[in-house]
C-alpha positions in Angstrom: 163.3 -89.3 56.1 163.0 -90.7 59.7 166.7 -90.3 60.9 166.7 -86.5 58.6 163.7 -85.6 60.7 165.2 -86.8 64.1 168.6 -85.0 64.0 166.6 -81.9 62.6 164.3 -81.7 65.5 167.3 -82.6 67.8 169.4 -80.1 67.1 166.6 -77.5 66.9 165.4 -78.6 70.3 168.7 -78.7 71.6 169.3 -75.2 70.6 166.5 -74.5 72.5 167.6 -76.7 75.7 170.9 -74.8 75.4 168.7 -71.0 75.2 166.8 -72.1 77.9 169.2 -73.0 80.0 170.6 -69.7 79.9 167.4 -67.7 80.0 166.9 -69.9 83.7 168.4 -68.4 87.3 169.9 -71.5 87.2 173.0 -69.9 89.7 170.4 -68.9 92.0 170.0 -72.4 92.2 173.4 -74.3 92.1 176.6 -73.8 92.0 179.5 -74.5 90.2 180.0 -77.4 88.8 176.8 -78.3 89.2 175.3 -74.6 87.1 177.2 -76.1 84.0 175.3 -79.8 84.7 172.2 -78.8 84.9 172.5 -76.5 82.2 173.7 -79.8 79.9 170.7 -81.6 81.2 168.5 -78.7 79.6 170.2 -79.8 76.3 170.2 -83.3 76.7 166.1 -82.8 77.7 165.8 -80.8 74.6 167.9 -83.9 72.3 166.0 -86.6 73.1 162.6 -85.0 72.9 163.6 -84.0 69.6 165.0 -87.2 68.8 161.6 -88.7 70.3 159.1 -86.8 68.5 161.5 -86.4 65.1 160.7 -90.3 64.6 156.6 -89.6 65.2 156.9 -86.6 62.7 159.5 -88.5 60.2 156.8 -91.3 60.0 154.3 -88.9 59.5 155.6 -86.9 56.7 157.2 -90.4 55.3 153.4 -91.4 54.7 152.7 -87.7 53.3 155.3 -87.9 51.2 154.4 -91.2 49.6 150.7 -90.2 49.4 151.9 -87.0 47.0 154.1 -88.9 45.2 151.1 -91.4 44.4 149.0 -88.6 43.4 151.6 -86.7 41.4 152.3 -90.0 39.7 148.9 -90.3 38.5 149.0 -86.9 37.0 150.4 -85.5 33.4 152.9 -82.4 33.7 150.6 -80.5 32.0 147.8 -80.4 35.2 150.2 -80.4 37.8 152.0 -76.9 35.7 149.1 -75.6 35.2 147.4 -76.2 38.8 150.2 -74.6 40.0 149.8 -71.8 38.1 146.1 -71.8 39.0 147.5 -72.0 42.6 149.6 -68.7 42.0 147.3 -66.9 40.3 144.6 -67.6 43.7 147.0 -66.9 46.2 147.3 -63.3 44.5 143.3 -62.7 44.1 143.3 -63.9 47.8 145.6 -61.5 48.8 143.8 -58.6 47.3 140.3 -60.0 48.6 142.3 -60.6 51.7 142.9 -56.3 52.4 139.1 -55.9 53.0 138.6 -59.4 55.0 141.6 -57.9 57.3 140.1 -54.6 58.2 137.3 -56.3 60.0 137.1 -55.9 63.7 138.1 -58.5 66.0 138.0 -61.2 63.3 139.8 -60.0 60.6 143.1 -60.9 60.5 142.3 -64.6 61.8 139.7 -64.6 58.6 142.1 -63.8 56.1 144.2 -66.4 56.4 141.1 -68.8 55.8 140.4 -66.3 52.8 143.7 -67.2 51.4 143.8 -71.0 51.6 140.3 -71.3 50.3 140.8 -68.7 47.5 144.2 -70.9 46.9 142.8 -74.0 46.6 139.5 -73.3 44.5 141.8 -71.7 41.6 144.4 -74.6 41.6 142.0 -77.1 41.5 139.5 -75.7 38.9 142.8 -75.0 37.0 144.1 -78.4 37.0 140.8 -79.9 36.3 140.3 -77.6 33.1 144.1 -77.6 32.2 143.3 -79.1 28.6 141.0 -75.5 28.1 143.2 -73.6 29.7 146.1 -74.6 27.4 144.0 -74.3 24.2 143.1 -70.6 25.0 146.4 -69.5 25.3 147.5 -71.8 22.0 149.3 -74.8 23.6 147.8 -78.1 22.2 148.8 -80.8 25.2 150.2 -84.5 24.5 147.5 -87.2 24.9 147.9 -88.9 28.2 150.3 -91.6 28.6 148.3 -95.3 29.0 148.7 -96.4 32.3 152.0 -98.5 33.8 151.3 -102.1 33.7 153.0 -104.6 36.2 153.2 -108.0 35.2 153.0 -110.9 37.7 155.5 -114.0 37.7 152.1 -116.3 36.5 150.9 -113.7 33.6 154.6 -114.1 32.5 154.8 -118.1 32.8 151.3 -118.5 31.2 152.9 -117.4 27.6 149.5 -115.9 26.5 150.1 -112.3 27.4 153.0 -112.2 24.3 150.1 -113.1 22.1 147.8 -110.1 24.0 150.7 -107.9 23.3 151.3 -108.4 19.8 147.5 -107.8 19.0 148.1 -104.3 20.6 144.8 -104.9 22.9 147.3 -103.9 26.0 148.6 -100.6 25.9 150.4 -99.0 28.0 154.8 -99.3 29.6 155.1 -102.6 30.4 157.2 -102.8 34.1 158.3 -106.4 35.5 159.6 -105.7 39.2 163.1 -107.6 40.1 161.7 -109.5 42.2 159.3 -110.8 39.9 163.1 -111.7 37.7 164.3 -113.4 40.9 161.3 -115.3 41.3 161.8 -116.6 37.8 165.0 -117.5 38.5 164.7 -119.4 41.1 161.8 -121.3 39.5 164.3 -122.1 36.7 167.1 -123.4 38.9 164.6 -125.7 41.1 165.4 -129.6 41.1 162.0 -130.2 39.8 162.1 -131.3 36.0 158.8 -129.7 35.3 159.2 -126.2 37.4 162.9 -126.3 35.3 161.4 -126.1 31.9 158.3 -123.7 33.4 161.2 -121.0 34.9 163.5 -121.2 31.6 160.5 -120.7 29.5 159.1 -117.7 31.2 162.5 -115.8 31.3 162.7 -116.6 27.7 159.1 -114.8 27.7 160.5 -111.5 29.1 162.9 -111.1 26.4 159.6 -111.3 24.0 157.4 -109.8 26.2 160.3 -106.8 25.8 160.2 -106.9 22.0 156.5 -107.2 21.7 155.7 -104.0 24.0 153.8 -101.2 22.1 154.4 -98.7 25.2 157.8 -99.5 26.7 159.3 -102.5 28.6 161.6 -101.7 31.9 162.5 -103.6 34.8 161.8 -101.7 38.4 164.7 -101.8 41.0 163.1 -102.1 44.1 165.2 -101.7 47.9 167.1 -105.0 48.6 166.0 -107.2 51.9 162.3 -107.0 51.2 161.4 -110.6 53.1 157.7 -109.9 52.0 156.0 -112.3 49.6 155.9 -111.1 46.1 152.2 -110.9 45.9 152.6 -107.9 48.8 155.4 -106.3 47.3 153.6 -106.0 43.7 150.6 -104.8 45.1 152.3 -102.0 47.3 154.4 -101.1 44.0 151.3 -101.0 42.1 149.7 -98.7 44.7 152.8 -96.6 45.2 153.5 -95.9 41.6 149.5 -95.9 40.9 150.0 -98.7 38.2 148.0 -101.7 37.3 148.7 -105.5 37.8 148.7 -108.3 34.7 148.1 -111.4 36.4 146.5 -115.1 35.9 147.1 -116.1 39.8 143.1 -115.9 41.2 144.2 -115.0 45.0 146.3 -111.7 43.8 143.5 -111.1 42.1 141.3 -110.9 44.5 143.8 -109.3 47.0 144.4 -106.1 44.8 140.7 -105.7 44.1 140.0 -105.5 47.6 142.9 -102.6 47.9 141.3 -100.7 45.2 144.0 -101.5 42.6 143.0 -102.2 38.7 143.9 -105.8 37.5 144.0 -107.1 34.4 143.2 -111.0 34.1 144.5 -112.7 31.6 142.3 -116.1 32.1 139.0 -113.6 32.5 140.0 -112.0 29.2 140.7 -115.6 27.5 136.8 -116.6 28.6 135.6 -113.1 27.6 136.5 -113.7 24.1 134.9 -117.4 23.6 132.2 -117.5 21.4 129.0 -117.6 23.2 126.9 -121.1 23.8 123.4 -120.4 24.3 120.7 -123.0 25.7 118.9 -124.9 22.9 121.9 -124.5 20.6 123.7 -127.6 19.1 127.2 -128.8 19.2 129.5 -131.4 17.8 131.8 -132.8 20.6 133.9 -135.6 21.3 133.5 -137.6 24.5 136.7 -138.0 26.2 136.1 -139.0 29.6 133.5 -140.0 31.7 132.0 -137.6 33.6 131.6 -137.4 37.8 128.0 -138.8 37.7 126.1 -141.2 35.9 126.6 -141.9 32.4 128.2 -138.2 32.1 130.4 -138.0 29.1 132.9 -134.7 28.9 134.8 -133.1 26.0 136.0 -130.1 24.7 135.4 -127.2 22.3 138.2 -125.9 19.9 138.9 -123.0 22.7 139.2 -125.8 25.9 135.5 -124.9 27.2 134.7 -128.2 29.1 131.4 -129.6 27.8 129.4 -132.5 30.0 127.2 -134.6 27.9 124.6 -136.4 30.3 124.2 -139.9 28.7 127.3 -139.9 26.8 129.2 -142.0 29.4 129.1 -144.8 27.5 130.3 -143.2 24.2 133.8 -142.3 24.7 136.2 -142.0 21.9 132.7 -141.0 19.6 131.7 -137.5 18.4 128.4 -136.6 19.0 125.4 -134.2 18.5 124.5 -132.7 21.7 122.2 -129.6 22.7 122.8 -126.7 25.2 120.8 -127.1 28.6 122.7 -125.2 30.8 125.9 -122.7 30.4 127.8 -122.1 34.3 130.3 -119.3 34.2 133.1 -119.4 37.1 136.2 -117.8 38.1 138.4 -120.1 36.4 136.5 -120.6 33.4 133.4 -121.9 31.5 131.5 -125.1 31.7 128.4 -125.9 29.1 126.2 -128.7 29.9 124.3 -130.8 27.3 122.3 -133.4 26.6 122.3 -136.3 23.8 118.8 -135.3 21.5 116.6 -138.4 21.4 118.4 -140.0 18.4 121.4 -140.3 20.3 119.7 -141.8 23.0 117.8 -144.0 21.0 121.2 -145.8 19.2 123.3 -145.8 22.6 120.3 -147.9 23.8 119.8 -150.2 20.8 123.9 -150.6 21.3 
């Protein structure tokens, strides 16, 4: 778009180096050789302020572009036919409101032009706002809209859960996983590391489910070669370009695409979401495992891995006991309840 824009707006100003040149007493000034010089430096003039400001305006539009595409991306056919229509259909009112705005004095033919963007703009946009009534009146039922493109993160991918979130058909929508998210994969799966190994093998062996498992269509994006930006910057920029999404257990691209405005969907905030609910006062059955931070703290687990700390408990490990609910404290990264033994408990840890 840049280099398009600069050779356009060089040769165009060129052009005009050249005509200017020509329209100049430039042999009232000089003579020959030196006419056909200074007429060249009127074209050269004219090619590098084109190439110059080409590059500002190729930038410019670049951005433009990019911004339309976004918007048209986020769009079904249906409103954008149907706005343009709209759009058609104002520009022609506009021109017919536009014969009385003209023949005002002084102000008329700079006021019709406002008439006619105005009058263009209201109609396309209350047309592609109402495009599902406008079809139904003229007997055209339009296609539900498309769930929205979800991009999936390397760490959604090696987490394994997200297969189990697909096959319960709770995520809808085309499933993309960016190359680069592939190559990150890969190189996870050829590292020295023993563990990182087995982590990298497993999650390309993920994609192939995750591929099969998809209610709403698997593909892998293609993205421009020699990208040295980190992958968390190049999924979020995909996922604003394309107006899609991002699946993802990593915490700090979380927070990251939040702060840009862009949806994500968090598998470790689903996983809490969906364990049953511990309310204060209410009894459990849990066995100590470990010893807690502080004092005769005992900690163990519920069935769905919510950490449970069991003040006076630190001397019962290996032992199930009876607790009750004080205190539930709900984080980021995931659920903690804390309990206390009931007065039998702490009657028989005594007497042992």
């Amino acid at each position: 778009m840049i280099l398009a824009t600069r050779l356009t707006l060089a040769l165009l100003l060129g052009i005009a180096g050249y005509q200017a040149g020509a329209a100049a007493p430039l042999s009232d000034w000089f003579d020959s050789p030196w006419l056909y010089v200074a007429w060249a430096g009127f074209v050269a003039v004219g090619v590098l302020l084109g190439f110059v400001v080409g590059g500002i305006a190729g930038r410019f539009l670049r951005t433009r572009f990019r911004a339309i595409e976004r918007a048209a991306d986020r769009r079904s056919a249906a409103e954008l036919t149907v706005g343009a229509l709209g759009l058609v259909v104002g520009l022609v009112a506009a021109a017919l409101a536009g014969l009385a705005v003209a023949q005002l004095p002084v102000v008329g033919p700079y006021l019709w032009i406002v008439v006619v963007l105005v009058v263009g703009y209201v109609f396309s946009r209350i047309a592609a706002r109402r495009h599902v009534d406008i079809l139904r009146l003229v007997g055209v039922r339009s296609r539900p809209v498309a769930a929205q493109t979800r991009l999936i993160d390397t760490s959604a991918i090696i987490d394994g859960r997200l297969v189990d979130v697909l096959r319960t058909r709770f995520l809808s929508g085309a499933i993309v996983v960016p190359d680069f998210v592939l190559e990150e994969l890969q190189r996870v799966a050829d590292s020295t590391d023993p563990l990182k190994r087995a982590r990298g093998r497993r999650g390309l062996e993920l994609v192939e489910e995750i591929k099969v498992t998809s209610n709403g269509g698997f593909s892998v994006r293609a993205t421009t070669s020699g990208d040295t930006d980190p992958v968390d910057a190049r999924l979020v920029r995909m996922a604003r370009d394309i107006g899609a999404s991002i699946v993802t257990t990593d915490y700090n691209l979380n927070k990251v695409a939040r702060l840009q405005e862009i949806e994500v969907l968090n598998v470790n905030e689903l996983a809490n979401a969906l364990k049953p609910a511990v309310l204060p006062g209410e009894a459990l059955d849990v066995k100590i495992v470990r010893e807690g931070k502080e004092y005769d703290q005992g900690v163990g687990y519920l069935e769905d891995g919510t950490m449970v700390v069991v003040d006076g408990a630190g001397k019962l490990l290996g032992r199930r006991v009876g607790a009750e609910v004080t205190s539930v404290l709900q984080s980021p990264s995931g659920k903690m309840v804390f309990c206390r033994l009931p007065d039998t408990e702490g009657q028989r840890q005594t007497a042992s």
